[in-house]
Each structure stands twice: as structure tokens, then as C-alpha cells.
PyMOL commands that place a pseudoatom at each C-alpha (Angstrom):
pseudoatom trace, name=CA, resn=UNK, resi=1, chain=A, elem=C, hetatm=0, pos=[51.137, -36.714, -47.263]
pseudoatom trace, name=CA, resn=UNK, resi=2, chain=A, elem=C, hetatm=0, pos=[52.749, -37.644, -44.215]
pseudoatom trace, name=CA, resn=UNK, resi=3, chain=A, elem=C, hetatm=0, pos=[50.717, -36.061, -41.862]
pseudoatom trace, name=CA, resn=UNK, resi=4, chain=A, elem=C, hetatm=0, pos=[47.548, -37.426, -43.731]
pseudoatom trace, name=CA, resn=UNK, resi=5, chain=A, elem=C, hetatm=0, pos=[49.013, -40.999, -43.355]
pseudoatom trace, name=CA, resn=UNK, resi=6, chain=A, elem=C, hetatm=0, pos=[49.254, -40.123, -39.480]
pseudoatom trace, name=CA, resn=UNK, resi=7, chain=A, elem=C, hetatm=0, pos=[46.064, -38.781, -38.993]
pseudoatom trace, name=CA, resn=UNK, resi=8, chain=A, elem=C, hetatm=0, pos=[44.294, -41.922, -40.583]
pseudoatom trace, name=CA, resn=UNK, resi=9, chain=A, elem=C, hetatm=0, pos=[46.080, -44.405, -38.484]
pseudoatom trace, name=CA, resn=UNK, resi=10, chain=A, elem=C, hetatm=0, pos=[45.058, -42.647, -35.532]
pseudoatom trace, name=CA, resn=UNK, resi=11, chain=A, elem=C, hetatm=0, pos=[41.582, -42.783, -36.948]
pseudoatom trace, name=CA, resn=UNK, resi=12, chain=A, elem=C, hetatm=0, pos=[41.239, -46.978, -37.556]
pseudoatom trace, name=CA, resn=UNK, resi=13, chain=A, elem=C, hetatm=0, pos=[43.020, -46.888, -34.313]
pseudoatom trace, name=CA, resn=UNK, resi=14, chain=A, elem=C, hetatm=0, pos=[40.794, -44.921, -32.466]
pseudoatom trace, name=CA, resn=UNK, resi=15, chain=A, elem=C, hetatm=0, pos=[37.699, -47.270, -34.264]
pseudoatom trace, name=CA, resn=UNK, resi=16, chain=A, elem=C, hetatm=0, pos=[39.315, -50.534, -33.560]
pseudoatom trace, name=CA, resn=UNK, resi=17, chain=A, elem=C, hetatm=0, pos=[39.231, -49.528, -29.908]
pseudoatom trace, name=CA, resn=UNK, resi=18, chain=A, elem=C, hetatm=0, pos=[35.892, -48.308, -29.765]
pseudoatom trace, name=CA, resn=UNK, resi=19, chain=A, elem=C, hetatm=0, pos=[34.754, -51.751, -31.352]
pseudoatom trace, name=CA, resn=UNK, resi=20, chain=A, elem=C, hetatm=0, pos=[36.758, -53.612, -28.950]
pseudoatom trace, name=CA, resn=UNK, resi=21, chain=A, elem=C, hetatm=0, pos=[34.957, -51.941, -26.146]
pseudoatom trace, name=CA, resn=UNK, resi=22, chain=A, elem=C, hetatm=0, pos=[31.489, -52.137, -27.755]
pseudoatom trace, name=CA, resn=UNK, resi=23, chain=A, elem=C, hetatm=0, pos=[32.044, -55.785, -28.541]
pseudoatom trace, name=CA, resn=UNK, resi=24, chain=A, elem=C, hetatm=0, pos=[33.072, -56.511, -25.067]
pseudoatom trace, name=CA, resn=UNK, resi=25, chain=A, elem=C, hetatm=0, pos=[30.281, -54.900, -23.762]
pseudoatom trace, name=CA, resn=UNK, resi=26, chain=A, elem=C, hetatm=0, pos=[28.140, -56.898, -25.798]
pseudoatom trace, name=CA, resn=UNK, resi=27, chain=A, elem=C, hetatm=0, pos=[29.189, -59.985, -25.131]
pseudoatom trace, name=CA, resn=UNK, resi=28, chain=A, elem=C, hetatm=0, pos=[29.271, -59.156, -21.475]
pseudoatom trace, name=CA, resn=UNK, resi=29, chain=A, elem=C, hetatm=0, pos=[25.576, -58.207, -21.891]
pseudoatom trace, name=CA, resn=UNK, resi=30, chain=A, elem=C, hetatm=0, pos=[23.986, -61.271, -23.980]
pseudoatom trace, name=CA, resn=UNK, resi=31, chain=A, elem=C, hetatm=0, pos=[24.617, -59.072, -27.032]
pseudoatom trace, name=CA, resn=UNK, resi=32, chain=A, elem=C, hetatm=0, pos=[21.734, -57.015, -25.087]
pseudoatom trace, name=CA, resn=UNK, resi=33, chain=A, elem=C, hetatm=0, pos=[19.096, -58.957, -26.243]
pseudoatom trace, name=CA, resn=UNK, resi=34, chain=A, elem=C, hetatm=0, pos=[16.986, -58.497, -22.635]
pseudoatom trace, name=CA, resn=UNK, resi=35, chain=A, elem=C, hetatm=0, pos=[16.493, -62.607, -22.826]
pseudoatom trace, name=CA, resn=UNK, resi=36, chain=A, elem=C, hetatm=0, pos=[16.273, -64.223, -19.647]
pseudoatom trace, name=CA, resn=UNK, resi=37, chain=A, elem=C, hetatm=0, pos=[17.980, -67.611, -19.030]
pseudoatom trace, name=CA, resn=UNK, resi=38, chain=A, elem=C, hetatm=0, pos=[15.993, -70.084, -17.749]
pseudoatom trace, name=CA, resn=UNK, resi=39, chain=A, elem=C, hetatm=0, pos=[16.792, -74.309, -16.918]
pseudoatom trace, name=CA, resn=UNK, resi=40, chain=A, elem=C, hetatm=0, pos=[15.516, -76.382, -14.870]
pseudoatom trace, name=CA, resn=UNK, resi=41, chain=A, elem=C, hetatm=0, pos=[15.040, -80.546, -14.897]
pseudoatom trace, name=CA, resn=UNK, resi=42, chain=A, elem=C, hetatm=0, pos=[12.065, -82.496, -15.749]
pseudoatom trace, name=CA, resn=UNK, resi=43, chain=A, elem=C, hetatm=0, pos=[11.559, -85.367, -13.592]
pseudoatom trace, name=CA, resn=UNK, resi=44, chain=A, elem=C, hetatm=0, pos=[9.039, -88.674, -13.081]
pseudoatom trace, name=CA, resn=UNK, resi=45, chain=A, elem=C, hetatm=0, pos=[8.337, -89.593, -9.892]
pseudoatom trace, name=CA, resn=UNK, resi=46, chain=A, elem=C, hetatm=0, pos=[11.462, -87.973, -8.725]
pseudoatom trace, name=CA, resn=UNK, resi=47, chain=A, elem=C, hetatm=0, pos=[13.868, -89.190, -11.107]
pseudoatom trace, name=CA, resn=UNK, resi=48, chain=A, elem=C, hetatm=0, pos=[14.949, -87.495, -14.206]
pseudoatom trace, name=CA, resn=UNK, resi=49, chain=A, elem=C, hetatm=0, pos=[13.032, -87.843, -17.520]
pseudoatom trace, name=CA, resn=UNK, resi=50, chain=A, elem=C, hetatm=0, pos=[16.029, -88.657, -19.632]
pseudoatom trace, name=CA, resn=UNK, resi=51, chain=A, elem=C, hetatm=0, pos=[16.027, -87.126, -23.399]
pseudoatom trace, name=CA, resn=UNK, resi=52, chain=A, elem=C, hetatm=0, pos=[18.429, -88.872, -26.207]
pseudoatom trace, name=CA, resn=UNK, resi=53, chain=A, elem=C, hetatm=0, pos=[18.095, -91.175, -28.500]
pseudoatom trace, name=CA, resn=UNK, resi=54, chain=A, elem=C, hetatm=0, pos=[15.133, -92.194, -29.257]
pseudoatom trace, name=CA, resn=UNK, resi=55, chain=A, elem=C, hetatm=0, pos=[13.307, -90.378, -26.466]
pseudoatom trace, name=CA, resn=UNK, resi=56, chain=A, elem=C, hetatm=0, pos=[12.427, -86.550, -26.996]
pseudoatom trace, name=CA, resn=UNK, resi=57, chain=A, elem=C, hetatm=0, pos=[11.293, -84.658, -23.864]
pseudoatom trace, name=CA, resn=UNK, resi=58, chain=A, elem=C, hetatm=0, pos=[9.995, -81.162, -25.001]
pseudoatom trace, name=CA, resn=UNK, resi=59, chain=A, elem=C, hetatm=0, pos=[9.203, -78.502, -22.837]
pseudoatom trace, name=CA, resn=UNK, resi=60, chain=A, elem=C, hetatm=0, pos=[7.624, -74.905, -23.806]
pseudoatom trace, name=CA, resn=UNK, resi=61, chain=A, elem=C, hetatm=0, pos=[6.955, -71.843, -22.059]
pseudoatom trace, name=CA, resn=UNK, resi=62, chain=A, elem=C, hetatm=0, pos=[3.645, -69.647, -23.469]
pseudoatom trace, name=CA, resn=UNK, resi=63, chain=A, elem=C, hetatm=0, pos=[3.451, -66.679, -22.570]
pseudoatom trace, name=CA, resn=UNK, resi=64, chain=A, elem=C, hetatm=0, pos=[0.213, -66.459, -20.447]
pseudoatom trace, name=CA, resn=UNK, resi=65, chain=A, elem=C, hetatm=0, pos=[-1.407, -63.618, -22.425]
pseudoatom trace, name=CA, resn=UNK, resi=66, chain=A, elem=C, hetatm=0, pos=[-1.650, -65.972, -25.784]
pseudoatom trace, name=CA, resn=UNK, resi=67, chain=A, elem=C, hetatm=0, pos=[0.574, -63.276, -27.591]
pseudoatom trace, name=CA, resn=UNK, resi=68, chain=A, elem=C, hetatm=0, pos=[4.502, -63.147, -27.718]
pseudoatom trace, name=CA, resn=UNK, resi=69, chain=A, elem=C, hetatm=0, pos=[7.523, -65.325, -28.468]
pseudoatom trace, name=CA, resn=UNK, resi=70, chain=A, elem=C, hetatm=0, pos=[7.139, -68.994, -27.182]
pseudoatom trace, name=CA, resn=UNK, resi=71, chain=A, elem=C, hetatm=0, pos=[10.648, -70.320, -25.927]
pseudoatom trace, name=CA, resn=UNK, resi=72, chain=A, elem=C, hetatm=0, pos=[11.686, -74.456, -26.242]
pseudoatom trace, name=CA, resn=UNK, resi=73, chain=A, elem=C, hetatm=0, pos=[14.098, -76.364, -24.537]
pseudoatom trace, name=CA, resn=UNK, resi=74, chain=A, elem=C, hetatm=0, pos=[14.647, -80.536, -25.263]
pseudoatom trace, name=CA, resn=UNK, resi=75, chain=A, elem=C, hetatm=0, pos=[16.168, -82.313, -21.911]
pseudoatom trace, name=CA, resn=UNK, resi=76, chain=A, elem=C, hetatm=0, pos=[19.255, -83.703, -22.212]
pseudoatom trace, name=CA, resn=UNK, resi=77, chain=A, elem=C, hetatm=0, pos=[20.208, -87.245, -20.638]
pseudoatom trace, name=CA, resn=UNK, resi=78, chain=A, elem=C, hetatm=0, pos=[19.980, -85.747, -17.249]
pseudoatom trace, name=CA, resn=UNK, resi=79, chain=A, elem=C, hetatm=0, pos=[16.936, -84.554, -17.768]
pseudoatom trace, name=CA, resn=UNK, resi=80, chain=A, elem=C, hetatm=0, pos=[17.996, -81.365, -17.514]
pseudoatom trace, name=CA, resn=UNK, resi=81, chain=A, elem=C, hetatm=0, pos=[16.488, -78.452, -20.117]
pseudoatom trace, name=CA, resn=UNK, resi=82, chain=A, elem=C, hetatm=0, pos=[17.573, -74.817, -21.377]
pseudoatom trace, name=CA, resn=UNK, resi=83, chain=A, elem=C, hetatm=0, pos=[14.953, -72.625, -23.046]
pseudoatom trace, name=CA, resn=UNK, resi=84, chain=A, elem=C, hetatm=0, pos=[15.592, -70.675, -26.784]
pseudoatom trace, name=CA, resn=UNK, resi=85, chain=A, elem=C, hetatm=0, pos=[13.427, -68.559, -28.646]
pseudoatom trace, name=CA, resn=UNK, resi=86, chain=A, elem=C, hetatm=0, pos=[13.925, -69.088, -31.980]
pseudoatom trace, name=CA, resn=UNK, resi=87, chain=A, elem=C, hetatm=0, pos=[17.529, -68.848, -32.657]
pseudoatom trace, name=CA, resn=UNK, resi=88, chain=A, elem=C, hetatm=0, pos=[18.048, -66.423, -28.941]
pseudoatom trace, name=CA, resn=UNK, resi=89, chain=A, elem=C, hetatm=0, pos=[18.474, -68.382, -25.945]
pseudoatom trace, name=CA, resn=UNK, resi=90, chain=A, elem=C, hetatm=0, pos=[16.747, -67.390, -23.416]
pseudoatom trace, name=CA, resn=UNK, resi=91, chain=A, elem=C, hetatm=0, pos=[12.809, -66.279, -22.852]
pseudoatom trace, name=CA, resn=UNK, resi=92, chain=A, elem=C, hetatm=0, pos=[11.338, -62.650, -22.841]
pseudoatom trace, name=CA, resn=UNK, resi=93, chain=A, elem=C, hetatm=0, pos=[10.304, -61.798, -19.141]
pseudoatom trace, name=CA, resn=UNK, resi=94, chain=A, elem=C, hetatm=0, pos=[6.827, -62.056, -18.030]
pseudoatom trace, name=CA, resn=UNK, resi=95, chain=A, elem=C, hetatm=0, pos=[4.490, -65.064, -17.021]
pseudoatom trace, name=CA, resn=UNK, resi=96, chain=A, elem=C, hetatm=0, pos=[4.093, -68.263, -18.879]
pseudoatom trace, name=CA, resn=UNK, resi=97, chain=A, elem=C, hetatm=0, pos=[1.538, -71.427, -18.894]
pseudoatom trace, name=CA, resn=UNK, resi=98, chain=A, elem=C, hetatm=0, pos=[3.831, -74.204, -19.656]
pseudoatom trace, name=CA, resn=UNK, resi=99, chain=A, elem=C, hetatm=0, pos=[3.783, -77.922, -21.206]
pseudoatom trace, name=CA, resn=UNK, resi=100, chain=A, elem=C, hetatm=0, pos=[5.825, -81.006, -21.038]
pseudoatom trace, name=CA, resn=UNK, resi=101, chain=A, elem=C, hetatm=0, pos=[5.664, -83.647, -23.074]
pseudoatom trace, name=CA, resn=UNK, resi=102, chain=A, elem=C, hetatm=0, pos=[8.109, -86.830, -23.974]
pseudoatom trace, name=CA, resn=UNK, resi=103, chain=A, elem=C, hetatm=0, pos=[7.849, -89.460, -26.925]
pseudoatom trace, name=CA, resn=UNK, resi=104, chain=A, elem=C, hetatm=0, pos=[9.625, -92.559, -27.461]
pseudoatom trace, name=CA, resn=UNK, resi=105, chain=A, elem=C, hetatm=0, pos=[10.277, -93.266, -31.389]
pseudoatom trace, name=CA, resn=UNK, resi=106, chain=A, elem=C, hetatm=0, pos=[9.674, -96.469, -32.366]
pseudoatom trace, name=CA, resn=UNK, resi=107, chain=A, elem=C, hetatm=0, pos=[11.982, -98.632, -34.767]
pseudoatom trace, name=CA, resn=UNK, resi=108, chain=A, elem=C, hetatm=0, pos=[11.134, -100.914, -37.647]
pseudoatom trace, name=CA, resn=UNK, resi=109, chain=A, elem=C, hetatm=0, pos=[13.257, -103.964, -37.460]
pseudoatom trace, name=CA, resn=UNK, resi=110, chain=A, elem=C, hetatm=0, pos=[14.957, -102.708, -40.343]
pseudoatom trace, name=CA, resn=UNK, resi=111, chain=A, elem=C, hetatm=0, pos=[15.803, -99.445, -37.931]
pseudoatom trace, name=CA, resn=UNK, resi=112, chain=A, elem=C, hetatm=0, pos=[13.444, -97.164, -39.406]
pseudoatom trace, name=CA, resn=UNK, resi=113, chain=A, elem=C, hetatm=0, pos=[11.006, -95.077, -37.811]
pseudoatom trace, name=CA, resn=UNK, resi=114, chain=A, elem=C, hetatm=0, pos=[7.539, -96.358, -37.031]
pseudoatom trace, name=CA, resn=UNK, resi=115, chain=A, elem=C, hetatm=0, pos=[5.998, -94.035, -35.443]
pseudoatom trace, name=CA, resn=UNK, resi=116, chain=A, elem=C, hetatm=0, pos=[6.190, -92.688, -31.673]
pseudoatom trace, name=CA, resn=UNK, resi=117, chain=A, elem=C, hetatm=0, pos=[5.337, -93.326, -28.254]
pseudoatom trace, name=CA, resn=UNK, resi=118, chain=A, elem=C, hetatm=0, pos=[3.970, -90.724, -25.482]
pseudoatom trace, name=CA, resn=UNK, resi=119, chain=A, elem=C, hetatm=0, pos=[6.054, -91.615, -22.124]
pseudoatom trace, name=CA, resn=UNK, resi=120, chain=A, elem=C, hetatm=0, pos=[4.381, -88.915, -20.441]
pseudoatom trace, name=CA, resn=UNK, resi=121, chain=A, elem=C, hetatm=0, pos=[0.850, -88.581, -19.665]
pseudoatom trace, name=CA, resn=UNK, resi=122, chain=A, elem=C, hetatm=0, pos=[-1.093, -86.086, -22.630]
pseudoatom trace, name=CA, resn=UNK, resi=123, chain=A, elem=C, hetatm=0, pos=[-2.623, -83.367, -19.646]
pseudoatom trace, name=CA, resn=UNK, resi=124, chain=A, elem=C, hetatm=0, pos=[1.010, -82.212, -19.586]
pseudoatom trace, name=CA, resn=UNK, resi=125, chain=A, elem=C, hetatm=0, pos=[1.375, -81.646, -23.053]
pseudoatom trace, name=CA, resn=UNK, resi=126, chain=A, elem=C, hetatm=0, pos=[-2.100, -79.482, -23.005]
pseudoatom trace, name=CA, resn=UNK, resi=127, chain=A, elem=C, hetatm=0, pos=[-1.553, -75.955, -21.390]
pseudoatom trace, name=CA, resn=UNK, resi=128, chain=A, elem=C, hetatm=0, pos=[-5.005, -75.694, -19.862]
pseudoatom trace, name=CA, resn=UNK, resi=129, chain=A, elem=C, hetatm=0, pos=[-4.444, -79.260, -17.783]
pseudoatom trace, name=CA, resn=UNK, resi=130, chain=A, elem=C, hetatm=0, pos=[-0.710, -78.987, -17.305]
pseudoatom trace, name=CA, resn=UNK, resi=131, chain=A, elem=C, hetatm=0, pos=[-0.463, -77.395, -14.391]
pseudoatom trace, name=CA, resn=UNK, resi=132, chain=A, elem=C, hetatm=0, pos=[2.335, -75.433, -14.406]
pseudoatom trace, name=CA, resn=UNK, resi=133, chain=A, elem=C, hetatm=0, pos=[2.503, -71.569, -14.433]
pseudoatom trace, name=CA, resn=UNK, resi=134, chain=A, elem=C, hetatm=0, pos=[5.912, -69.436, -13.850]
pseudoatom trace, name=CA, resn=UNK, resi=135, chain=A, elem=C, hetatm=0, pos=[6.968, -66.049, -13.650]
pseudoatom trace, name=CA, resn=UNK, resi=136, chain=A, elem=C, hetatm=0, pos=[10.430, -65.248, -15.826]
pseudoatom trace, name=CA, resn=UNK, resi=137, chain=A, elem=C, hetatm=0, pos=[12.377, -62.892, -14.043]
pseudoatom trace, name=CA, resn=UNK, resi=138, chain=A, elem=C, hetatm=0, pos=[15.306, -60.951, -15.776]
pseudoatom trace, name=CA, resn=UNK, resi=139, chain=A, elem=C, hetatm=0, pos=[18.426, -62.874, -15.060]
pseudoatom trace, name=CA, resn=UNK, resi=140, chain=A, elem=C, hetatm=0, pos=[18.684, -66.747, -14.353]
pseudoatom trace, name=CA, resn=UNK, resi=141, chain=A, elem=C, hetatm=0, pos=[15.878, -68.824, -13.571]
pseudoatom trace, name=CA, resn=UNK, resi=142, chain=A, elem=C, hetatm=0, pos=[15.253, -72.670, -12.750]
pseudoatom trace, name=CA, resn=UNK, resi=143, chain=A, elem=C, hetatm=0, pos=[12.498, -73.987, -13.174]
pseudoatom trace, name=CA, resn=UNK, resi=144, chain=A, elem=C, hetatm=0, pos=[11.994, -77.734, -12.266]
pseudoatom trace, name=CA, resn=UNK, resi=145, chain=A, elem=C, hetatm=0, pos=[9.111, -79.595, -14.013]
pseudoatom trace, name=CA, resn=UNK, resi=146, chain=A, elem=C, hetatm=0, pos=[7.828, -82.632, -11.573]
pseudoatom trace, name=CA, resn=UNK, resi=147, chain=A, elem=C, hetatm=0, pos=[5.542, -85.116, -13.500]
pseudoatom trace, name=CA, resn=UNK, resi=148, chain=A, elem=C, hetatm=0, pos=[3.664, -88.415, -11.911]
pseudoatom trace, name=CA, resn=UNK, resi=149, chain=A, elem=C, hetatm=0, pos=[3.545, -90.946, -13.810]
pseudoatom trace, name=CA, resn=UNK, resi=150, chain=A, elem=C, hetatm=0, pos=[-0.308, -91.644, -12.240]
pseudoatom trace, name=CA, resn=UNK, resi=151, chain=A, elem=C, hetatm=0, pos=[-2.488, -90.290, -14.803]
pseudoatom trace, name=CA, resn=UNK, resi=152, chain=A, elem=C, hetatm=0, pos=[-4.331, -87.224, -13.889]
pseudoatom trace, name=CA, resn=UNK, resi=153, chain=A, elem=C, hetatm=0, pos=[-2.181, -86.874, -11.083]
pseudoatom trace, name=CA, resn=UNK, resi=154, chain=A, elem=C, hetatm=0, pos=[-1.495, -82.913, -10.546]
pseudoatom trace, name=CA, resn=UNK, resi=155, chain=A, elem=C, hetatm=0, pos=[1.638, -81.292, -11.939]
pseudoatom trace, name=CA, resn=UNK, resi=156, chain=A, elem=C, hetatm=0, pos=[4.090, -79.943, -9.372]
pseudoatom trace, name=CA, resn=UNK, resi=157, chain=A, elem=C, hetatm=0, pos=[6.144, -77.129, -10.519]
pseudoatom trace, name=CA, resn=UNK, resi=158, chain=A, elem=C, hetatm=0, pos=[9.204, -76.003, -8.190]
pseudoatom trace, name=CA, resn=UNK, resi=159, chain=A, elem=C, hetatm=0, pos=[10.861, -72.727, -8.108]
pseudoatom trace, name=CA, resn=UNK, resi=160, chain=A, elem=C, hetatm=0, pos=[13.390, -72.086, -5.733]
for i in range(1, 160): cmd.bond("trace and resi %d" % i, "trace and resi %d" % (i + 1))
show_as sticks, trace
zoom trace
């Protein structure tokens, strides 16, 4: 019995350390999930859109074929955006056609929500008229989203 007793330890020892190194190598890897990361900051006439509150800025990436995952980020108060598909972050490499858009809710004076207001102008939110077309590479990317507040004015999409 002893020797049986030996044998098995040696066994759950021998499994705990391979799932110690598989974990690690997981984590290390994004849990493999072949995601890219991509940021990047939306800004208005050179200063940052800032989402919170009561202001949403949205901005998605389509994948220029019309078929695949779409990835969403919201900017935070710096303007500043990180993209998830679904519950992954990241984005699936390739090129995308994407939109921008921000909305202000607007309060009852009892604090409810009215309704909302678009900040930005609508040819951003439409992915024929936006303007802006990237290419996801596998790794990090930034992306920076300019927007003029002149309507109609063209979209000016930076990638360093």
C-alpha cells in the first residue's frame, strides 16, 4: 500500500506542475485567444471627448468585409478608449471601417432620464461617412479618433 500511496503523490505532483506551467503560459499569452489590443483617444478639435456621467462616447470597429466579430470600447474621462469583443478584450486582426459617436443624457428635474443628446456630429456614427478605416495588427495598436466639431468636416484618423 505504501508504494501505491507514493506513486500517486508523485502523480498529482507531477499534474499540479504541469498546470502551473500551462496556466502560466496562458496567462502570459492572453489565455491564447489571438485578440489584438487596441486604444487609442477620441478627440474634438484637439481636445479629448470626455466619456462619464452623463456623456457616452462609443466607438466600434467593423470589420471591413461586413462579416466577423465587431469590437466596442466607451472613452473614459480622458477620452481615452479600449476595444472588447463581447466578453474578450481585444479585436480579431484584419481591417475595419469604424464609427464614433457620443450622447449626452438628458435629466428630468426630478433626475430622471429624458432622453439624449448627440455631441458629435451623426456622419461619424454612420460607417459609410465616417471616415475612418484601420488595419489591426497582432499585438498593440493605437488608434486615435480626431473629430471636428464643423459638420461635414472630414474625419482624421491617426496611427502612429
Amino acid at each position: 500500500m505504501r508504494v501505491g500511496a507514493s506513486s500517486l503523490r508523485m502523480r498529482v505532483s507531477r499534474f499540479f506542475k504541469l498546470f502551473t506551467v500551462i496556466a502560466s503560459a496562458m496567462v502570459a499569452n492572453g489565455c491564447g485567444n489571438d485578440l489584438a489590443q487596441v486604444t487609442g483617444v477620441v478627440t474634438v478639435d484637439g481636445q479629448p471627448l470626455r466619456g462619464g456621467g452623463d456623456v457616452r462616447v462609443t466607438v466600434i470597429f467593423q470589420p471591413s468585409t461586413g462579416n466577423g466579430r465587431v469590437a466596442v470600447g466607451l472613452a473614459n474621462a480622458d477620452g481615452e478608449y479600449r476595444l472588447s469583443s463581447g466578453s474578450e478584450q481585444g479585436v480579431v486582426p484584419g481591417d475595419y471601417v469604424v464609427t464614433c459617436s457620443a450622447i449626452e443624457l438628458v435629466r428630468t428635474p426630478g433626475g430622471g432620464a429624458a432622453g439624449a443628446r448627440a455631441i458629435t456630429d451623426p456622419s461619424y456614427a454612420n460607417s459609410r461617412t465616417s471616415g475612418f478605416r484601420f488595419t489591426v495588427q497582432p499585438g498593440k495598436n493605437e488608434f486615435d479618433l480626431a473629430l471636428d466639431s464643423r459638420a461635414g468636416a472630414p474625419a482624421r484618423g491617426r496611427t502612429p
